[in-house]
N, C-alpha and C positions, 0 to 999 in steps of 0.2 A: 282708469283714466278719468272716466269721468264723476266718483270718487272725490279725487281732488281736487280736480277743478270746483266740483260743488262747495268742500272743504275753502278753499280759496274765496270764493263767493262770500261765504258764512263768514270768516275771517274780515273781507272787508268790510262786509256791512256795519258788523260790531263795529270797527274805527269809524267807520260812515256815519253810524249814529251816537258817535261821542263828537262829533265836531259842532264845533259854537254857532253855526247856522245851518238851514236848513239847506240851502244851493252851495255852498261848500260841502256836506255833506253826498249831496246828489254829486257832485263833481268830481269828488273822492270815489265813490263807486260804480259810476261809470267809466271814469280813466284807471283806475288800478284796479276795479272790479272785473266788470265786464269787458271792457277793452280787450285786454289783454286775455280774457278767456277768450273770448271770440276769436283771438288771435291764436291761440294754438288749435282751436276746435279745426279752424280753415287749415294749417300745417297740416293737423293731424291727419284731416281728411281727405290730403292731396294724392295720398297714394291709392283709397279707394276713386276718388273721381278719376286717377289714371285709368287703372284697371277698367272703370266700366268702360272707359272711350276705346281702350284697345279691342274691349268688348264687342261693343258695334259693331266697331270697324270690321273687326273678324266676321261678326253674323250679315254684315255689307256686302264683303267680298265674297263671304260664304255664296250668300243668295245672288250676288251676281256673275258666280261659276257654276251655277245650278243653272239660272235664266239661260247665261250662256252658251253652254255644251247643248243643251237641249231645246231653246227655241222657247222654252213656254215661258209664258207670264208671269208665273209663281203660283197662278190658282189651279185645282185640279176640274178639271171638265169632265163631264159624263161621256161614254165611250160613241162614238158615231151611230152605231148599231145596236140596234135595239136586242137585248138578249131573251133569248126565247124562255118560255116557262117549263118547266119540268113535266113529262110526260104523265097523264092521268092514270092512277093505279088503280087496279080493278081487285 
């Protein structure tokens, strides 16, 4: 994909730089250059920008069914009690 968009890029420019001034030139490849790349890039990218939201949202509800059932915070605490050391070997 992005191939041809590049492709497309390359293409305007060449007409960009055969126009009889320089700001018609620029105008030429900003509206039928990059415009419209930008404009499928955003299309293109719509279906990963879904995916990451439903992402979150998942690791969201995930972590506030963990918080939930169980009362903690989210962070791990060290155990109340101190744990004793292993017996001295002779």
């Amino acid at each position: 994909m992005f191939i041809v968009i590049l492709g497309w890029l390359y293409v305007i420019a060449m007409v960009a730089i055969t126009a009889p001034s320089v700001g018609l030139g620029v105008v030429i490849f900003v509206g039928g250059g990059l415009g419209p790349a930008l404009l499928v890039l955003y299309i293109a990218g719509s279906r990963i920008r879904r995916v990451r939201a439903l992402r979150r949202e998942h690791v969201a509800t995930a972590a506030a069914d963990v918080t939930g059932a169980t009362g903690a915070t989210g962070t791990f605490a060290a155990p109340d009690r101190e744990i004793a050391p292993p017996p001295p070997s002779d």
